[in-house]
PyMOL CGO cylinders between C-alpha atoms (Angstrom):
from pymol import cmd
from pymol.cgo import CYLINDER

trace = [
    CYLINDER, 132.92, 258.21, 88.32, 135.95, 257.05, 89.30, 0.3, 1, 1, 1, 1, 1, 1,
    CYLINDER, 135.95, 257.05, 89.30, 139.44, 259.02, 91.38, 0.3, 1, 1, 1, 1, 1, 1,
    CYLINDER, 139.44, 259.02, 91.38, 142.87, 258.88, 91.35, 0.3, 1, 1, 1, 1, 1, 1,
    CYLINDER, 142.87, 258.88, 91.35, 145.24, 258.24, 93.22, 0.3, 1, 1, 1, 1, 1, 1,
    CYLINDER, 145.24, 258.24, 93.22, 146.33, 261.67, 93.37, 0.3, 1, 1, 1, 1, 1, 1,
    CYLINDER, 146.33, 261.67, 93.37, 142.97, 262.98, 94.17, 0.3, 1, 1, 1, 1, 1, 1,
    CYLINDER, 142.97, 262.98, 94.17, 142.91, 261.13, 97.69, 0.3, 1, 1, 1, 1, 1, 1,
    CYLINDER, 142.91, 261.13, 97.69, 146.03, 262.62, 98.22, 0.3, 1, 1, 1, 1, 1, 1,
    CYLINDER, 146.03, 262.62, 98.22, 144.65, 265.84, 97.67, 0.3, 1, 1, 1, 1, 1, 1,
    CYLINDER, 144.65, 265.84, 97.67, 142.43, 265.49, 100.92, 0.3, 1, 1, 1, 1, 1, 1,
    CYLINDER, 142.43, 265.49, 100.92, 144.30, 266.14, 103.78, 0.3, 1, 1, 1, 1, 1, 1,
    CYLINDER, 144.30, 266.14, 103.78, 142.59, 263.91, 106.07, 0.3, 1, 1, 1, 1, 1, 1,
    CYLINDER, 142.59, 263.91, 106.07, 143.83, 264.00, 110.37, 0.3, 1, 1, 1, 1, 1, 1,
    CYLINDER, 143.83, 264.00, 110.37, 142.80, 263.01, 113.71, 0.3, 1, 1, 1, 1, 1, 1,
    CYLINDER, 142.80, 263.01, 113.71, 141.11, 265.63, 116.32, 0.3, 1, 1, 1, 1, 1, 1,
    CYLINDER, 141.11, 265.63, 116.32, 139.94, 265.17, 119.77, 0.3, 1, 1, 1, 1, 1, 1,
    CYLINDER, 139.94, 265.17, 119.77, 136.69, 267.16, 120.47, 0.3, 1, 1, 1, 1, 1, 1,
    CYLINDER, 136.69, 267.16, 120.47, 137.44, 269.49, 122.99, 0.3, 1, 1, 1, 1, 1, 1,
    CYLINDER, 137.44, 269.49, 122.99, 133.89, 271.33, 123.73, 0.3, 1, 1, 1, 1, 1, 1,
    CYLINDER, 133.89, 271.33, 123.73, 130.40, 270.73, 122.19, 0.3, 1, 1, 1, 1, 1, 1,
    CYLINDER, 130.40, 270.73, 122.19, 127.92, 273.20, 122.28, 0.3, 1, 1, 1, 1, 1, 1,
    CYLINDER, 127.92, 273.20, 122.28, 124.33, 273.70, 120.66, 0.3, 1, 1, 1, 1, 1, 1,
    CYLINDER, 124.33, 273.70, 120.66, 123.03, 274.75, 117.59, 0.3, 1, 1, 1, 1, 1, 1,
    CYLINDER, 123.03, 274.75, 117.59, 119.62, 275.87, 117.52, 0.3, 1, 1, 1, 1, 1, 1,
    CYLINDER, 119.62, 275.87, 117.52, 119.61, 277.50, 114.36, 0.3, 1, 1, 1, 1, 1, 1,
    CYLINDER, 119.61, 277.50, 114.36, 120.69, 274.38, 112.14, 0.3, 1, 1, 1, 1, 1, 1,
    CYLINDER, 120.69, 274.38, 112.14, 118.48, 273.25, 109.49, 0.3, 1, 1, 1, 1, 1, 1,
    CYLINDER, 118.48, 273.25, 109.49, 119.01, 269.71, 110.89, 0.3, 1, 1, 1, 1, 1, 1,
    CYLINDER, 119.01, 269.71, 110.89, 119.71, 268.42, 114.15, 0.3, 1, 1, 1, 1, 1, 1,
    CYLINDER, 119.71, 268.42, 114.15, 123.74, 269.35, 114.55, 0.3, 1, 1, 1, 1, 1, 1,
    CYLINDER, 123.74, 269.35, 114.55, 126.35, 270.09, 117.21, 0.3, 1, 1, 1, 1, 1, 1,
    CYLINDER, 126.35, 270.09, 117.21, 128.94, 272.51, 117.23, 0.3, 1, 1, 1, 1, 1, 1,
    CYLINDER, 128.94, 272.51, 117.23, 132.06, 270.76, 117.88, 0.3, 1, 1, 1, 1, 1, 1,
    CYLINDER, 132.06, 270.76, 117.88, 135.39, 272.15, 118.82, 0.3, 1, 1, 1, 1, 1, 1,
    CYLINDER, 135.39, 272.15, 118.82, 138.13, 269.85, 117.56, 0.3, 1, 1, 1, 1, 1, 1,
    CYLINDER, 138.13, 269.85, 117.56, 141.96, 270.05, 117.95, 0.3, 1, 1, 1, 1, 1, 1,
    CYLINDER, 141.96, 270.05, 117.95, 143.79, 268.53, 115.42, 0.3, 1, 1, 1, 1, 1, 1,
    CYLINDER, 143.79, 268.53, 115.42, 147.31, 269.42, 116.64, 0.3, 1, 1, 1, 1, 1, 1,
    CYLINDER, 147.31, 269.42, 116.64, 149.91, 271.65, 116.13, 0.3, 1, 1, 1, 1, 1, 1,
    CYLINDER, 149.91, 271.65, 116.13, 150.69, 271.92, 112.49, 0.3, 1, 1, 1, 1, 1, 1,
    CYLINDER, 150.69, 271.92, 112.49, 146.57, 272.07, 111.92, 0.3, 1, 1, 1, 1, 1, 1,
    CYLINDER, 146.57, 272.07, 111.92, 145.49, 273.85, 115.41, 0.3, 1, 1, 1, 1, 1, 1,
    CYLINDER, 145.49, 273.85, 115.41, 141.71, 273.95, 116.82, 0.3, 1, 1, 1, 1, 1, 1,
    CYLINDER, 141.71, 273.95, 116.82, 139.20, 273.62, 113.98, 0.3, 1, 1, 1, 1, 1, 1,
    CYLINDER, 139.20, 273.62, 113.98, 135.43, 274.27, 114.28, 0.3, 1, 1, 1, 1, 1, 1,
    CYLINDER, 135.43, 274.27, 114.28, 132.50, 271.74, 113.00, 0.3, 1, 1, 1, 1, 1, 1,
    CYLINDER, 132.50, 271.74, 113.00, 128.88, 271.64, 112.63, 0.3, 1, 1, 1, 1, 1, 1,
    CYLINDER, 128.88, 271.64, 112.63, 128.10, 268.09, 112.79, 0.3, 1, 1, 1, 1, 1, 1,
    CYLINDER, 128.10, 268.09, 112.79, 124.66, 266.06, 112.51, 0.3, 1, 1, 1, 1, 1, 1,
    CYLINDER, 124.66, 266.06, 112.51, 125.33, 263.73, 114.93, 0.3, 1, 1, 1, 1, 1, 1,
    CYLINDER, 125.33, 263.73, 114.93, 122.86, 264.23, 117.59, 0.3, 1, 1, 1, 1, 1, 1,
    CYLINDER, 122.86, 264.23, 117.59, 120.80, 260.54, 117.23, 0.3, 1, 1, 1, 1, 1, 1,
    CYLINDER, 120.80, 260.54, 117.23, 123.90, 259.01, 118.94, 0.3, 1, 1, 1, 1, 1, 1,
    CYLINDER, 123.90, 259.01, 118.94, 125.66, 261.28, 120.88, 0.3, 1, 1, 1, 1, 1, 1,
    CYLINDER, 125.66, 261.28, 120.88, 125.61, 263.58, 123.58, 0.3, 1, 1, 1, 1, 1, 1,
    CYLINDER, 125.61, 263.58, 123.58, 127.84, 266.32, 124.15, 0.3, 1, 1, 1, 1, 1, 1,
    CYLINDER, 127.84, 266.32, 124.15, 129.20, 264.13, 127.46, 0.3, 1, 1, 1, 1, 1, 1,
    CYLINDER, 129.20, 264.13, 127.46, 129.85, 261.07, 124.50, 0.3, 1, 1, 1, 1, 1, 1,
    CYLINDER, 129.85, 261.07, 124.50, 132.07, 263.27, 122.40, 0.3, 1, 1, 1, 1, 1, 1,
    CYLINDER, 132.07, 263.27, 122.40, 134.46, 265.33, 124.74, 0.3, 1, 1, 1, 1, 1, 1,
    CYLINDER, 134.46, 265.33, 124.74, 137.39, 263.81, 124.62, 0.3, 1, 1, 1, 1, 1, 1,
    CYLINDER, 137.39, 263.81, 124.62, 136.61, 261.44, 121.77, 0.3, 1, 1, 1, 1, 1, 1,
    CYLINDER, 136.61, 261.44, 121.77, 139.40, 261.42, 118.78, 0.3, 1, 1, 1, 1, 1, 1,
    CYLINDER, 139.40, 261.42, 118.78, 137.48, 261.82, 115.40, 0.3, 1, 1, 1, 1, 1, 1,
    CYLINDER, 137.48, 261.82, 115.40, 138.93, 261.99, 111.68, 0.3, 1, 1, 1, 1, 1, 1,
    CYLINDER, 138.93, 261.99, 111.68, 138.08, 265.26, 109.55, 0.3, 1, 1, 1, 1, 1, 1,
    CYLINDER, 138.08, 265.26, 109.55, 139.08, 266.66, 106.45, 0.3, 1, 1, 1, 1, 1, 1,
    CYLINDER, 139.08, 266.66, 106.45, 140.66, 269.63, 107.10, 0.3, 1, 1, 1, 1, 1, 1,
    CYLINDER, 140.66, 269.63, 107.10, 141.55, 271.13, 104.33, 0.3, 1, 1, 1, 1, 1, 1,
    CYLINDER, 141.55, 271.13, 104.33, 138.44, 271.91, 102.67, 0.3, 1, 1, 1, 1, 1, 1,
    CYLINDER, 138.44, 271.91, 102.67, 137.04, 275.60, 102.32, 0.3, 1, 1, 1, 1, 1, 1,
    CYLINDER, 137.04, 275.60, 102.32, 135.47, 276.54, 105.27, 0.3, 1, 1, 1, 1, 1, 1,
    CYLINDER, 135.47, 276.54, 105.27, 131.25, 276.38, 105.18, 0.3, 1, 1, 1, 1, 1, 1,
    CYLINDER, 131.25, 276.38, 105.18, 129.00, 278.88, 106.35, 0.3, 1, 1, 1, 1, 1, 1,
    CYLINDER, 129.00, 278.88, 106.35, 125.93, 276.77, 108.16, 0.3, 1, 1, 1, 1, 1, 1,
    CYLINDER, 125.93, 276.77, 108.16, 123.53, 279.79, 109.20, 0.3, 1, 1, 1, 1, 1, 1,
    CYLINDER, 123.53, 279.79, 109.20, 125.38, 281.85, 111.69, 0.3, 1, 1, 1, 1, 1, 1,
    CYLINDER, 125.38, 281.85, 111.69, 128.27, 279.84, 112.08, 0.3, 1, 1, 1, 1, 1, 1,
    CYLINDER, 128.27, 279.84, 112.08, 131.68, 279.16, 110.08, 0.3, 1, 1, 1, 1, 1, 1,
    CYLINDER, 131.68, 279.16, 110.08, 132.41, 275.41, 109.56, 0.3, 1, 1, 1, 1, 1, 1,
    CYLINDER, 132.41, 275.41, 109.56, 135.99, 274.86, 108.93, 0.3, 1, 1, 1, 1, 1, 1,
    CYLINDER, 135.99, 274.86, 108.93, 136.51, 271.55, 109.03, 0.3, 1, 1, 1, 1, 1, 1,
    CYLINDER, 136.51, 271.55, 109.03, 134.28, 268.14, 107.97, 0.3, 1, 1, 1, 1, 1, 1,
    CYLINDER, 134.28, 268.14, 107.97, 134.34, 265.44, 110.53, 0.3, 1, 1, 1, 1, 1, 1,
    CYLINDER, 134.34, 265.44, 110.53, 133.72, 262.23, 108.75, 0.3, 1, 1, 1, 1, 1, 1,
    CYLINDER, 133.72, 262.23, 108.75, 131.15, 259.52, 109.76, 0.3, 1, 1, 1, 1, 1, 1,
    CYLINDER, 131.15, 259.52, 109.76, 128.74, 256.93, 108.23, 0.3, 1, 1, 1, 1, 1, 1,
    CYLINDER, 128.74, 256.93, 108.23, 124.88, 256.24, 108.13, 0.3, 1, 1, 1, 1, 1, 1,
    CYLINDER, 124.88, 256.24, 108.13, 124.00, 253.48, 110.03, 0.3, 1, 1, 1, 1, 1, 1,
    CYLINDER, 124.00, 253.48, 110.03, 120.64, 251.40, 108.83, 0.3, 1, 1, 1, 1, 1, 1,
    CYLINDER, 120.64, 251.40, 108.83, 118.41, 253.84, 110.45, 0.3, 1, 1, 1, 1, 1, 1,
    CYLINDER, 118.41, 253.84, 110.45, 120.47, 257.04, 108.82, 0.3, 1, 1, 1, 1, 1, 1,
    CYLINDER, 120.47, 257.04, 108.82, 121.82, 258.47, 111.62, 0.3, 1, 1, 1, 1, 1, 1,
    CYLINDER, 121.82, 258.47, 111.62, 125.55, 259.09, 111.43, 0.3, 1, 1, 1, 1, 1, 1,
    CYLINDER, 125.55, 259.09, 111.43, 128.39, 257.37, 113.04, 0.3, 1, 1, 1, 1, 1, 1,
    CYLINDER, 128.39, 257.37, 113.04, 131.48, 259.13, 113.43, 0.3, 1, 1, 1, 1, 1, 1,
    CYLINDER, 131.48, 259.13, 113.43, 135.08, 257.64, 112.55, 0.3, 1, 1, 1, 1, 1, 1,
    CYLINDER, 135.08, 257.64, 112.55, 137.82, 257.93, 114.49, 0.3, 1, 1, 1, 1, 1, 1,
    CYLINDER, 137.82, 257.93, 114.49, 140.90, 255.46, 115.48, 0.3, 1, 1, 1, 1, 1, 1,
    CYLINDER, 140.90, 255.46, 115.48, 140.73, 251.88, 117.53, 0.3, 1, 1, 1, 1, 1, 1,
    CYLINDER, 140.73, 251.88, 117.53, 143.36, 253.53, 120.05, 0.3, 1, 1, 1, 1, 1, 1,
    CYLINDER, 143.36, 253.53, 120.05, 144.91, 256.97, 120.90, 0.3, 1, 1, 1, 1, 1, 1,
    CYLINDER, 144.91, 256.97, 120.90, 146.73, 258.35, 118.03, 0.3, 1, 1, 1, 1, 1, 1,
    CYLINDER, 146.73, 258.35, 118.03, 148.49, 261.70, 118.50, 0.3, 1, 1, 1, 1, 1, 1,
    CYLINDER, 148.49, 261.70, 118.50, 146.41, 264.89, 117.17, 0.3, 1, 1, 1, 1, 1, 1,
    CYLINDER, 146.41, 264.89, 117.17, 146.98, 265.91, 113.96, 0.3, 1, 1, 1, 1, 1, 1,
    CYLINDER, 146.98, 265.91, 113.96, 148.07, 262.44, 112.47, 0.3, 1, 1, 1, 1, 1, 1,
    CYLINDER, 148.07, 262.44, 112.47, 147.26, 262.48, 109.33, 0.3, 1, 1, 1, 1, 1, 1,
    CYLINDER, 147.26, 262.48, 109.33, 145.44, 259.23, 107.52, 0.3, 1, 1, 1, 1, 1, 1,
    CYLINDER, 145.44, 259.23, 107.52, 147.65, 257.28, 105.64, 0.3, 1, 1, 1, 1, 1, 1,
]
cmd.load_cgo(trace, "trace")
């Protein structure tokens, strides 16, 4: 299956920093619950992320990270996901998160 052009612009794709982690116990999966502010035009956005294997809440404060943020938000058990915060597996299939080389300001949006 291939996209178009047009459908990658139809993601509206910006850089957060995580402002607070917290746990999720009731997650299917291992998963944090991240806080992420993506600026003012987006504002604070909440995640549930499975990235637990590398990363501890003390790893990600602070951290810039890329998320989609204009997808319909999710329901994960008790919480409301309203943003996707992109990563890859690595070999083992634990995810890596993206996010920029250097400081970029929140809210930039990928180009």
């Amino acid at each position: 299956m291939s996209a178009s052009f047009e459908d990658f612009q139809k993601l509206d794709i910006r850089v957060g920093t995580v402002t607070a982690v917290e746990d999720f116990p009731q997650a299917r999966k291992p998963a944090w619950k991240l806080t992420v502010d993506f600026g003012p035009e987006v504002g604070v956005k909440r995640s549930s992320a499975q990235i637990t294997e590398h990363y501890a809440p003390a790893d990600l404060i602070g951290r810039q990270v890329m998320g989609v943020v204009n997808f319909p938000p999710r329901q994960i058990g008790p919480f409301l996901s309203e943003v996707l915060v992109l990563g890859l597996y690595d070999d083992d299939g634990a995810v890596v998160v993206i996010g920029p080389e250097r400081s970029v300001p929140n809210g930039a949006r990928m180009c």
